[in-house]
C-alpha positions as CSV (number, residue, x, y, z in Angstrom):
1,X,41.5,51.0,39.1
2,X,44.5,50.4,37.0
3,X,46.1,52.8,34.5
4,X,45.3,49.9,31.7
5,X,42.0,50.0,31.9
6,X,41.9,53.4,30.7
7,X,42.6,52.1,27.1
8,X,39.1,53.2,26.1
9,X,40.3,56.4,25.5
10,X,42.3,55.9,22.4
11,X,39.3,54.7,21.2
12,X,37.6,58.0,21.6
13,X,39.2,59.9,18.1
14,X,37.6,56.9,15.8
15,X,34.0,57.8,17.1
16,X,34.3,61.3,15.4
17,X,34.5,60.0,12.3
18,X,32.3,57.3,12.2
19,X,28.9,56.0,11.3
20,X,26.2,55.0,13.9
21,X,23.6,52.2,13.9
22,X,20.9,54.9,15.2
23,X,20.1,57.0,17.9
24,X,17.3,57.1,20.8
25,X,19.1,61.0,21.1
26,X,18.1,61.8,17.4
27,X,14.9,59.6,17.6
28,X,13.3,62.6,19.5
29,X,13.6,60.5,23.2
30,X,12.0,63.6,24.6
31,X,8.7,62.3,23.0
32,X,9.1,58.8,24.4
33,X,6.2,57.8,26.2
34,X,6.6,56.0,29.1
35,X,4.2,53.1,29.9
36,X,3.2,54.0,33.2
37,X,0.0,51.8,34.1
38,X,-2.2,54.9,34.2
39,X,-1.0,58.5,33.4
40,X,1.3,58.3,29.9
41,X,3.9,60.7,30.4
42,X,6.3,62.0,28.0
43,X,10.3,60.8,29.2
44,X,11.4,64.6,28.9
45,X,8.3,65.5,31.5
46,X,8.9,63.0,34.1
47,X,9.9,64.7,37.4
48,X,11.7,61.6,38.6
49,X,15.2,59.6,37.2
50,X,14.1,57.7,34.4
51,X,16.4,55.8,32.1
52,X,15.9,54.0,28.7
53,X,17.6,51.3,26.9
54,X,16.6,51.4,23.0
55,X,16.3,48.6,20.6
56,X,19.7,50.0,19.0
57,X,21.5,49.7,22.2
58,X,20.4,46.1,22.5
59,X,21.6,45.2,19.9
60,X,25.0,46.6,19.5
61,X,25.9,45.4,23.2
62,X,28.2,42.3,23.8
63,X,25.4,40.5,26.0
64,X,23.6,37.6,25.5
65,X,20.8,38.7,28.3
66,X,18.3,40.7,29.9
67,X,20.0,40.0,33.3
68,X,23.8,41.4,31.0
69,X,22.1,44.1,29.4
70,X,20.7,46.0,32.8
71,X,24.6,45.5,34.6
72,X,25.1,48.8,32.2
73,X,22.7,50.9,33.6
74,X,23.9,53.1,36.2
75,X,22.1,52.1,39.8
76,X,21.1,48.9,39.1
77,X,23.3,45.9,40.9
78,X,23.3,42.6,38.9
79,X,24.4,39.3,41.0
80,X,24.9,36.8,38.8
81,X,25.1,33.1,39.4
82,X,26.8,31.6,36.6
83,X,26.9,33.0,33.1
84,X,24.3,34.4,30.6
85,X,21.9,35.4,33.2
86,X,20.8,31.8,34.0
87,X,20.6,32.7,37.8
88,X,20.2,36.5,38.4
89,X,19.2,39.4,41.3
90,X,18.6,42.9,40.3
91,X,18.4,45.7,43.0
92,X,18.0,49.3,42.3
93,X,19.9,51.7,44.5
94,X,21.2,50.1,47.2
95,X,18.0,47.7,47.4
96,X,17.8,44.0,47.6
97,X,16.4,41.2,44.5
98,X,12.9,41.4,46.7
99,X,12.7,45.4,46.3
100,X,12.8,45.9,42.6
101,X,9.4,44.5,40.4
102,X,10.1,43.9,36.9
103,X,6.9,43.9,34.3
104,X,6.8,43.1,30.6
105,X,4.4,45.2,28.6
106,X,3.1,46.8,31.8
107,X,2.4,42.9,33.6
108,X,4.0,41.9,36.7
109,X,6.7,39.4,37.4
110,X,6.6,39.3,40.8
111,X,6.9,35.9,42.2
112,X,5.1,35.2,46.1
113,X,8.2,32.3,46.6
114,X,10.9,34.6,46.2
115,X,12.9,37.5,44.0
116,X,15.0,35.0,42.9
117,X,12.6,34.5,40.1
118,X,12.3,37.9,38.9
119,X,14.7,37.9,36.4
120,X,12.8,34.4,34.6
121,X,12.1,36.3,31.5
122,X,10.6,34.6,28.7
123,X,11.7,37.2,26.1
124,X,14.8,37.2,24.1
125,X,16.8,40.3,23.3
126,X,16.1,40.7,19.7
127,X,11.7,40.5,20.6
128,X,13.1,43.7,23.1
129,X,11.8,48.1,21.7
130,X,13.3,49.1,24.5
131,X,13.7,48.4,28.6
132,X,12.5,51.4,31.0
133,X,14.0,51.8,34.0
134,X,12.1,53.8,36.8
135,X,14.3,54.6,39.9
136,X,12.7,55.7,43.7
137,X,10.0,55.1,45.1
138,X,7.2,53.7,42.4
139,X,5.0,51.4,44.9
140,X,1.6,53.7,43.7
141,X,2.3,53.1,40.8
142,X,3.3,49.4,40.5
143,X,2.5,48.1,43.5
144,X,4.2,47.0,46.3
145,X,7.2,44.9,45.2
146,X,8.3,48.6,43.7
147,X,9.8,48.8,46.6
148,X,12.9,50.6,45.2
149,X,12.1,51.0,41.6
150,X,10.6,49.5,38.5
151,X,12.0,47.8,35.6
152,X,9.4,47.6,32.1
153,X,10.4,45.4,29.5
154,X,8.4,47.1,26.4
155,X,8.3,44.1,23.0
156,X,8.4,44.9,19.5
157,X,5.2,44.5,17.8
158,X,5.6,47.0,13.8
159,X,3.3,47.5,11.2
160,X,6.2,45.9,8.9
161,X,6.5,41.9,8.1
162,X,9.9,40.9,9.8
163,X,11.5,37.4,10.1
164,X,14.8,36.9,11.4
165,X,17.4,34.3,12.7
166,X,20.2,34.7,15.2
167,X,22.5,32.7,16.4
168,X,25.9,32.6,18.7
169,X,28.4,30.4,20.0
170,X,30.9,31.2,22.3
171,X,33.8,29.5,25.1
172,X,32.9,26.3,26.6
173,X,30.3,24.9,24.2
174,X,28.3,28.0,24.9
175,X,25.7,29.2,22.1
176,X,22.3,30.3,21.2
177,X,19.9,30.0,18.4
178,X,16.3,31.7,17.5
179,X,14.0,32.7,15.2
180,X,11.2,35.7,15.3
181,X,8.7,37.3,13.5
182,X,6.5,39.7,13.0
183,X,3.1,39.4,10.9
184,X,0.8,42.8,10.0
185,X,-2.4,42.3,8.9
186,X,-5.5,45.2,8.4
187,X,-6.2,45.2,11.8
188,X,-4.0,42.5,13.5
189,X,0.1,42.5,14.2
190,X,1.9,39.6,15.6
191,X,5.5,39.2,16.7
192,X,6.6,35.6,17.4
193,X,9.8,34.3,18.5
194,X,11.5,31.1,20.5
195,X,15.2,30.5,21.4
196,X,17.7,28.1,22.5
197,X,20.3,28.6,24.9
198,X,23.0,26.1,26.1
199,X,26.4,25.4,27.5
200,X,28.7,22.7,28.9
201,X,29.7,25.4,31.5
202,X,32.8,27.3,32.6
203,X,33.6,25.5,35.5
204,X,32.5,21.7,37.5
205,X,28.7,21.9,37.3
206,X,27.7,25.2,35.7
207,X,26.0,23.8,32.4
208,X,22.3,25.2,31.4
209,X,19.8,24.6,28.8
210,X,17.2,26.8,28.4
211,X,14.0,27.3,25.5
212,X,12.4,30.2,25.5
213,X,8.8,30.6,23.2
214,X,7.2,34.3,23.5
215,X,4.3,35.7,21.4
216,X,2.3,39.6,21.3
217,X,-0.7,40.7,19.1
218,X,-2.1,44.0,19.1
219,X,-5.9,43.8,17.7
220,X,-7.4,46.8,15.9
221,X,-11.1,47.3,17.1
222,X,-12.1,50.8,15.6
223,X,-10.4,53.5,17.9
224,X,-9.9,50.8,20.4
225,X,-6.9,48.0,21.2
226,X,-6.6,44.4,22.5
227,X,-3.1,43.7,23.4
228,X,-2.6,40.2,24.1
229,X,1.0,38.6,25.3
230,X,2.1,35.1,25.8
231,X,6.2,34.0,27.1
232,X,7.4,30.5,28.2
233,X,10.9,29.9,29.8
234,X,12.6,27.0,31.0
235,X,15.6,26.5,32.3
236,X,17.7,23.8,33.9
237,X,21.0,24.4,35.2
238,X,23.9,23.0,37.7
239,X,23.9,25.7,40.5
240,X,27.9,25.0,41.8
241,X,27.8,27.0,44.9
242,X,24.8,29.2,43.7
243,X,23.0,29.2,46.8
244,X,24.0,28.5,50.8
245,X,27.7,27.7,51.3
246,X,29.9,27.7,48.3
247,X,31.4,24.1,49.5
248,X,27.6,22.6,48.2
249,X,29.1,22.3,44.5
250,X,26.6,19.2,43.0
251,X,22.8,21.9,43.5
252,X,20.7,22.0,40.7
253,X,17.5,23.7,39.9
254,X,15.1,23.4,36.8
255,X,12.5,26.0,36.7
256,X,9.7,27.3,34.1
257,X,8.1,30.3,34.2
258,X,5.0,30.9,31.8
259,X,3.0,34.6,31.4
260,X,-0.4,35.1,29.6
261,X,-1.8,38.5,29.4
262,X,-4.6,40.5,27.4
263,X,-5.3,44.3,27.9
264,X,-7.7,46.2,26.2
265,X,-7.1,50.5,25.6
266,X,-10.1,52.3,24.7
267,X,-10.8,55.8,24.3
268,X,-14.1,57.5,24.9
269,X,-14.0,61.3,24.9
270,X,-11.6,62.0,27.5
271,X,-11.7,59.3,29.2
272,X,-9.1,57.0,28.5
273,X,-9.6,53.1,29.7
274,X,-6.5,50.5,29.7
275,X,-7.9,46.6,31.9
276,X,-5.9,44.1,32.4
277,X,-6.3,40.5,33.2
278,X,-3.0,38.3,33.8
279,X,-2.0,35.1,34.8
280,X,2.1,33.9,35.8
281,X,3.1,30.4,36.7
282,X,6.1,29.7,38.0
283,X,7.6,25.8,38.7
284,X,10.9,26.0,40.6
285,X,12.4,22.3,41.8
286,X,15.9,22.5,43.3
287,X,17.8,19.7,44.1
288,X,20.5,19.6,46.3
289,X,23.1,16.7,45.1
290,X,22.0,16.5,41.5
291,X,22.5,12.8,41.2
292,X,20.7,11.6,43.9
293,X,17.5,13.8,44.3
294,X,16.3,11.4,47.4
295,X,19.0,13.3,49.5
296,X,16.9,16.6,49.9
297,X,14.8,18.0,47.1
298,X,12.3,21.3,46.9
299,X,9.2,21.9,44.6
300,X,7.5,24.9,44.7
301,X,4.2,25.2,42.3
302,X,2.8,29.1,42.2
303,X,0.6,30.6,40.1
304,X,-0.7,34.4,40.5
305,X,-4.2,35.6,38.6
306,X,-4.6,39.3,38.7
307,X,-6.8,41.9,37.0
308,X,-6.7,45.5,36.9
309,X,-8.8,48.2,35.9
310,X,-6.5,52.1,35.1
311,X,-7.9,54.9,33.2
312,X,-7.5,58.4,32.8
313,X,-9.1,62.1,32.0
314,X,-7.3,64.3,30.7
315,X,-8.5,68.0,31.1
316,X,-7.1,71.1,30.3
317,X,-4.9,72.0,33.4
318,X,-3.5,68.5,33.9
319,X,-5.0,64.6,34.4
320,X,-6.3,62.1,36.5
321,X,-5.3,58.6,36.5
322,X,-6.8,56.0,38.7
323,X,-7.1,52.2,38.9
324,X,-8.3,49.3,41.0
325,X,-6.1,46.0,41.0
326,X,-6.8,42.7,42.3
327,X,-4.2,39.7,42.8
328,X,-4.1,36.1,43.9
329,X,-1.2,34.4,45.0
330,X,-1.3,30.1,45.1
331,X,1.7,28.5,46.0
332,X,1.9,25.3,46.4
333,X,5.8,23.5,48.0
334,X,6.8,20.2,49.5
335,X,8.6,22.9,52.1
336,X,7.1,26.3,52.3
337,X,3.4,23.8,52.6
338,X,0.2,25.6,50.6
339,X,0.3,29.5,51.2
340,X,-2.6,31.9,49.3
341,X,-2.4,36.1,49.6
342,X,-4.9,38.0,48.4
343,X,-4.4,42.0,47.4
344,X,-6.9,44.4,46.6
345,X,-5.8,47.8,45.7
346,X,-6.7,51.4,44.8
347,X,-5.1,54.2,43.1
348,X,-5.4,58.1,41.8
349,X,-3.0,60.9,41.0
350,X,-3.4,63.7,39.5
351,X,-0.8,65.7,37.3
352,X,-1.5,69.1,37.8
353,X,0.7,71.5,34.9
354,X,0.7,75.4,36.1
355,X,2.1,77.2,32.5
356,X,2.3,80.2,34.3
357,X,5.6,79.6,36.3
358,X,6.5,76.4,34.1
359,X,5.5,73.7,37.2
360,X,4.2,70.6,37.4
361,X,2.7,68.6,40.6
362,X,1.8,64.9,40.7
363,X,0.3,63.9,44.4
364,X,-0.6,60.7,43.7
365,X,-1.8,57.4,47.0
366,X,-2.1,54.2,46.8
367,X,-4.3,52.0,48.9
368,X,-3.9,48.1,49.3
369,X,-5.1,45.4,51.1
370,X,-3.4,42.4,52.3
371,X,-5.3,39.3,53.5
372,X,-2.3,38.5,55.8
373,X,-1.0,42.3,56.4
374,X,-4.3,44.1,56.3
375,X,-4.0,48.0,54.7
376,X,-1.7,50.1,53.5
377,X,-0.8,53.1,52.0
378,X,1.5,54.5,49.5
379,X,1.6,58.8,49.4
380,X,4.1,60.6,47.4
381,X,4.6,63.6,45.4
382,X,6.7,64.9,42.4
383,X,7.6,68.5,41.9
384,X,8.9,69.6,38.7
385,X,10.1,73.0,37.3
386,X,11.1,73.7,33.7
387,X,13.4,76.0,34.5
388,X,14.3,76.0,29.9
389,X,13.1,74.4,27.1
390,X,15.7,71.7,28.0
391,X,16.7,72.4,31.6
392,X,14.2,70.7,34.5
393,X,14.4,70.6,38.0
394,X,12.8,67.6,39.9
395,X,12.0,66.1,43.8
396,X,9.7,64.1,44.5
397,X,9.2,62.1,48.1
398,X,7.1,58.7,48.2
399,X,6.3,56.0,50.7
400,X,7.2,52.4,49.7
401,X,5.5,48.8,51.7
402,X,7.1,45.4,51.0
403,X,5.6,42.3,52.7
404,X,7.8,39.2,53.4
405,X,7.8,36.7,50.5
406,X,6.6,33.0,51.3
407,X,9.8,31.9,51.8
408,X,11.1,34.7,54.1
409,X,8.1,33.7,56.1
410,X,8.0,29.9,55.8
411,X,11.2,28.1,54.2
412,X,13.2,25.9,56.6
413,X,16.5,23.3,55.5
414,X,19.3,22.5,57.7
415,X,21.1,26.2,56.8
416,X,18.4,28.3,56.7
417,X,15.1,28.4,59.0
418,X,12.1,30.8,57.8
419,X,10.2,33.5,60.8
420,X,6.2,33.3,60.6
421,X,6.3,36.5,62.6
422,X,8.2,38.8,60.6
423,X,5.9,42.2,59.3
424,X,6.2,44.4,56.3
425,X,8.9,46.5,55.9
426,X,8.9,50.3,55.2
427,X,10.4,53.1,53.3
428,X,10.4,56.7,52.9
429,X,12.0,58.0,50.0
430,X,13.3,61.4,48.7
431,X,14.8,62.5,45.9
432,X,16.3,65.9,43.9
433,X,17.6,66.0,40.6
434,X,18.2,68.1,37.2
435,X,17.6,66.8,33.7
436,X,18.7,68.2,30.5
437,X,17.0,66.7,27.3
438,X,17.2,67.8,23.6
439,X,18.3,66.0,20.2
440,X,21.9,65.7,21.3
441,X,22.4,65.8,25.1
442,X,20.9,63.6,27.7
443,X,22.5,64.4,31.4
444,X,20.2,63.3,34.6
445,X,21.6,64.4,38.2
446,X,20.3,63.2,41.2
447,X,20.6,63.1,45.0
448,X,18.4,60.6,47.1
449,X,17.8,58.5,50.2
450,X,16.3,56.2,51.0
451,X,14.8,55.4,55.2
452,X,13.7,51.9,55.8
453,X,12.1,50.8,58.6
454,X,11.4,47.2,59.8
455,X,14.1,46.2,57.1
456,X,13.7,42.0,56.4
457,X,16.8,40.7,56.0
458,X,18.5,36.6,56.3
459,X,21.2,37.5,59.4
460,X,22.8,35.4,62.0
461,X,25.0,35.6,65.2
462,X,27.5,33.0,64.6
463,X,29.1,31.0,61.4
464,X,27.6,27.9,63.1
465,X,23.7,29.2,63.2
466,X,21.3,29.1,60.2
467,X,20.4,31.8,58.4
468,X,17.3,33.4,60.1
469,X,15.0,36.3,58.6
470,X,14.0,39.2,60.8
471,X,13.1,42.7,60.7
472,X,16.1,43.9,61.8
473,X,15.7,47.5,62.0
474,X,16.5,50.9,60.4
475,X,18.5,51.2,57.4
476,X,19.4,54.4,55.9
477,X,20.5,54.8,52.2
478,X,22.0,57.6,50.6
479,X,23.4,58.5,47.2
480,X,24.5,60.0,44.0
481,X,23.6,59.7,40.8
482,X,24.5,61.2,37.6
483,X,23.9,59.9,33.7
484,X,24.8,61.2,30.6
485,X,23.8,60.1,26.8
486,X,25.9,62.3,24.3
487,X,25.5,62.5,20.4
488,X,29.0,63.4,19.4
489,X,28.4,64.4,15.8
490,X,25.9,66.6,16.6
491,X,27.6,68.3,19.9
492,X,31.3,68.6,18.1
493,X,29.5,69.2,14.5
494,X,31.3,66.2,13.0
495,X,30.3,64.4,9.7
496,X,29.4,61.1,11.1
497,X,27.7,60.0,14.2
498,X,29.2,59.0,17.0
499,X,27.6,57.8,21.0
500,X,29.0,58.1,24.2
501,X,26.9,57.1,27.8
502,X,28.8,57.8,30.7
503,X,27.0,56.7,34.2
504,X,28.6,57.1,37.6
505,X,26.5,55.7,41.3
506,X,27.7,56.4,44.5
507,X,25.7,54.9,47.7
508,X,26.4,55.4,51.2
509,X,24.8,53.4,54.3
510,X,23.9,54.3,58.2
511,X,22.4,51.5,59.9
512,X,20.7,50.9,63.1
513,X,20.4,47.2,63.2
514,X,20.8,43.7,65.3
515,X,22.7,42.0,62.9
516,X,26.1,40.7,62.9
517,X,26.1,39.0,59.8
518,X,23.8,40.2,57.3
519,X,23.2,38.3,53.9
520,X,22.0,41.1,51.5
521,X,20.5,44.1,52.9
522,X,23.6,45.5,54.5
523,X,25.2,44.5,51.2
524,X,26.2,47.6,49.2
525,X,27.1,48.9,45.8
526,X,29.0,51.7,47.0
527,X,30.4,52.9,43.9
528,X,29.5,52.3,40.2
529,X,30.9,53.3,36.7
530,X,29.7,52.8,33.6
531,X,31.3,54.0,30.2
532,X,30.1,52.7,27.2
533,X,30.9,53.7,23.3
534,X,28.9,53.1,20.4
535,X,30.2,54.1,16.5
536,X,31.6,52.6,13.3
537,X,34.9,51.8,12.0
538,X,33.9,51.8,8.3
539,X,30.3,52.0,7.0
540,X,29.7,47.9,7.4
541,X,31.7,47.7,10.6
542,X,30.5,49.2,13.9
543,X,32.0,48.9,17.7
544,X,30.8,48.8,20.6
545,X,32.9,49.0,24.0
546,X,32.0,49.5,27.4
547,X,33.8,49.3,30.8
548,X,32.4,48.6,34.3
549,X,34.0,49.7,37.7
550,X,32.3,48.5,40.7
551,X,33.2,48.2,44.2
552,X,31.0,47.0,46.8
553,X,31.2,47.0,50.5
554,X,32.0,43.5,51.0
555,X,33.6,41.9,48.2
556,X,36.8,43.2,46.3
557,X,36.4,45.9,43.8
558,X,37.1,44.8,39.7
559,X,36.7,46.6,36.1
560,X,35.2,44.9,33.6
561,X,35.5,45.5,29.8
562,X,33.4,43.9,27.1
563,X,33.2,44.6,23.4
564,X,31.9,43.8,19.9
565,X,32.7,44.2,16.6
566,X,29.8,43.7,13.9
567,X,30.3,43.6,10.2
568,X,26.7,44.1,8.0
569,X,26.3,42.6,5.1
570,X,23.1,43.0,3.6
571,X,21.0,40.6,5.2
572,X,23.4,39.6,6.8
573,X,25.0,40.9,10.7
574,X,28.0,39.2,12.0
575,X,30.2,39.7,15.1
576,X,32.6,39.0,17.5
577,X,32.1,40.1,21.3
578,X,34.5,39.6,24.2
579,X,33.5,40.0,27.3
580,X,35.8,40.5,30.7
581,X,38.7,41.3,28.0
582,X,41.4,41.6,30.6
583,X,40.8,38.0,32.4
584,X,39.9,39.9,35.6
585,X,38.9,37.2,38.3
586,X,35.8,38.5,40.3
587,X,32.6,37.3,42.5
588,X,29.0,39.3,41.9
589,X,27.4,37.2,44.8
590,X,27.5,34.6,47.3
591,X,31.4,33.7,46.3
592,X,30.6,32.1,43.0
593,X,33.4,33.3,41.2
594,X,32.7,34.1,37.6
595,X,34.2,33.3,34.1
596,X,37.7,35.0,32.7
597,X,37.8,36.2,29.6
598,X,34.7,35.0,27.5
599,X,35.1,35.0,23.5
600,X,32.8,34.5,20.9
601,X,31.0,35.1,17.6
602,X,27.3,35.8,16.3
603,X,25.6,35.9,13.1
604,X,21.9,36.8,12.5
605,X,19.7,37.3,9.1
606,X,16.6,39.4,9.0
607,X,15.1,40.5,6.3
608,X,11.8,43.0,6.0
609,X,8.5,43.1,3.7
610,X,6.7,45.7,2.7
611,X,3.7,45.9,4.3
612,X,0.5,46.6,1.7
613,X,-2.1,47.4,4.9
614,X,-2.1,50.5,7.1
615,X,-2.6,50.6,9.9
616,X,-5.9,51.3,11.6
């Protein structure tokens, strides 16, 4: 890493005497439940690495996307296609796109095709409270895609009337533009909000246009809830190199991805009772030479149903939470042919709190049923130990099931040729860690490792032979973690706030495997840091900076620095963000190399009502 990039720190005197936007730390983030789908858990009490992104955050980061946002959070690997997040794999830990389930407002995104679509969110930033991010093994908890982790998407829906529009424009014709709102009534709130993205792109076939439309109401029935959620995104886009060799420069894709949901949360005595009932749609054509779509061209229709049934009784010693799911999978593909999977699943745990010597234990299983796969099951355990007020120590150990997507099993074009045969692959997971937590501090240590078995990854022998998917053996990963969210005003007793987050990954891999060239599993993060500063110049001007090291196993290492300046006038919020400030040229994925340094400017206008019901 060069000296240069150290240039952060004379940044570091201006955040003691500055004025913050806000502060999950001072916002009490030890009370911050997390949305687990059937025990509710305080963040301070979880005996696992959990991380949160807050609505303050989000907005005083120099991204434009989900898919930007989450390349800040330490453990997570972003490969980007392209800019903006049009095209985007998350992993957690080491894992690949197809190990890592992300849910909005509790509801799956997992697509049957492929992970390739798990990042087709049809949320903007500004609809965003805050983004949870649950690391380890979560499979009996989520289900089976939570391979390696979770990622929750948690929207804004306030008891305060709310309409705002944003807008950006930045290098190469690039810009945004949106509206939300939200609407209280005496026993309805509704949050509503569409965007536009666009841009010529940054280099020969790279331009996207993309609408997004998303809508949530929460429904007051007495002491009960109806939640209902409804997101549309599509977006087209040249794909230069995105996918197969980087020499196939005329690919493009269109895709549209549409969620309806409604939940219901009612409360009788102890019993507490939270069903579900979902459906996602997902419409991906590719195209290989974009002007002549007779040369080769892929649709792929699928739609998922699902309904699920979690609840919970709390009793004086601890609680139970248990649930029964139910999925469908249709998909429907001029390639992969018609494919249906069916999942039934069950699952309990039990958080057991012993005041006595300050522990807690949460054995939990899950139980599922594949119509292709047949059963399996998911135990694990967390241990925790309050050894303070503030000061935790946590393991926890937890099997994790992934079965082969559609078109791991089924997908065939001249580079690439599917394998009907392959079977699930298999994880156990382990993990040890310390947590301290209170109004200033936030630091989260942990060791982990992860032992996959019957790994599925796209390998081949020779340059000149297709990609081919097989179970290609035992993978071990292991690694360190550590995290730290710091309120400087109150630590140093200054007069003004000031926020530092500091993240640092290291991953390490031992592999028994047959395969000579691997395309993502034997792929690894090794080492990650994050550093990111939040604070304000003068009391209308705030900054936000953050740098990125990362070196992976196979590509060349690079730091990253991005940063934004807003003013706030009013009503009125206006900015200027840079990202990749020192024009370093870099690849995320597949040798797509990615945009210099990106300039550009924001404005947004919100204003607030006062709200003459209360809630109910």
């Amino acid at each position: 890493m060069k000296v240069g990039y150290f240039l952060i720190i004379p940044f570091l005197p201006f955040a003691f005497y500055t004025h913050g936007q806000g502060d999950l730390l001072a916002g009490q983030i030890e009370t911050v439940t997390i949305q687990e789908k059937r025990l509710q858990i305080d963040y301070s009490d979880a005996s696992r690495t959990i991380q949160i992104i807050d609505k303050d955050e989000i907005r005083a980061a120099p991204v434009q996307s989900v898919a930007e946002l989450l390349q800040y959070v330490a453990g997570l690997d972003i490969r980007r296609r392209g800019i903006h997040g049009i095209q985007a794999d998350v992993s957690i830990r080491g894992g690949t796109f197809d190990q890592t389930l992300l849910l909005i407002n509790g509801v799956s995104m997992a697509d049957p095709q492929t992970g390739h679509h798990l990042m087709n969110i049809p949320v903007d930033l500004e609809s965003i409270e805050r983004i949870e991010v649950l690391k380890g093994p979560a499979a009996r908890r989520y289900g089976q895609n939570a391979y390696a982790g979770a990622i929750n998407i948690v929207t804004n829906v306030t008891d305060e009337t709310t309409f705002g529009i944003f807008g950006d424009y930045s290098a190469y014709n690039s810009g945004r533009l949106g509206m939300n709102a939200t609407l209280p009534f005496e026993k309805a709130r509704h949050h509503i909000s569409y965007s536009r993205s666009f841009s010529d792109g940054y280099r020969h076939n790279t331009d996207y246009d993309m609408y997004q439309a998303y809508y949530r109401a929460e429904l007051d029935a007495g002491a009960d809830k109806l939640s209902i959620q409804a997101g549309f995104s599509d977006r087209a886009f040249g794909a230069n190199g995105f996918y197969a060799s980087p020499s196939f420069t005329e690919q493009y894709e269109e895709i549209q991805t549409s969620l309806v949901s409604a939940a219901f949360q009612a409360k009788r005595g102890k019993v507490h009772w939270n069903p579900i009932v979902y459906w996602r749609r997902n419409k991906d054509e590719y195209i290989f030479v974009r002007d002549n779509p007779s040369i080769y061209r892929n649709l792929h229709i699928g739609n998922t149903y699902g309904t699920e049934v979690n609840g919970s009784v709390v009793g004086d010693q601890g609680a139970l939470g248990f649930g029964l799911e139910f999925r469908h999978d249709d998909l429907v593909s001029n390639n992969l042919g018609e494919r249906k999977r069916t999942t039934f699943g069950a699952n309990a745990e039990y958080k057991w709190e012993i005041p006595a010597v300050k522990l807690d234990v949460s054995p939990g299983i899950g139980i599922y049923h594949y119509s292709d796969f047949g059963f399996q099951t998911f135990p694990g355990i967390d241990l925790g130990w309050s050894i303070h007020r503030n000061f935790k120590a946590f393991t926890n150990v937890g099997y994790t099931w992934r079965v082969p997507t559609f078109t791991d099993l089924f997908y065939e074009d001249p580079a690439n040729k599917g394998n009907p045969d392959l079977t699930p692959e298999k994880a156990f997971t382990t993990e040890i860690g310390f947590k301290w937590i209170n109004s200033t501090l936030d630091i989260q240590i942990a060791g982990f490792k992860r032992n996959s078995s019957n790994l599925i990854d796209w390998s081949k022998s020779q340059e000149s032979e297709p990609w081919f998917p097989s179970n290609i053996g035992r993978v071990i990963i292991k690694g360190i973690e550590t995290t730290a969210v710091l309120d400087l005003m109150r630590m140093l007793s200054l007069k003004k706030p000031a926020f530092l987050n500091v993240g640092y990954t290291f991953l390490d891999g031992e592999n028994q495997v047959d395969a000579p060239i691997s395309r993502y599993a034997l792929d690894l993060l090794s080492h990650q840091l994050n550093v990111g500063v939040r604070y304000s110049i003068f009391s209308k001007i705030t900054h936000s900076f953050y740098l990125r090291w990362i070196d992976r196993i196979n590509l060349d290492n690079y730091t990253l620095i991005d940063t934004r300046v807003q003013y706030h006038s009013g009503l009125w919020t206006t900015s200027v963000f840079i990202n990749n400030l020192f024009n370093q040229m870099y690849t995320e994925t597949n040798l797509v190399p990615m945009p210099g340094r990106w300039v550009g400017m924001s404005a947004s206008y919100s204003i607030k009502g006062v709200n003459s019901y209360e809630p109910k």
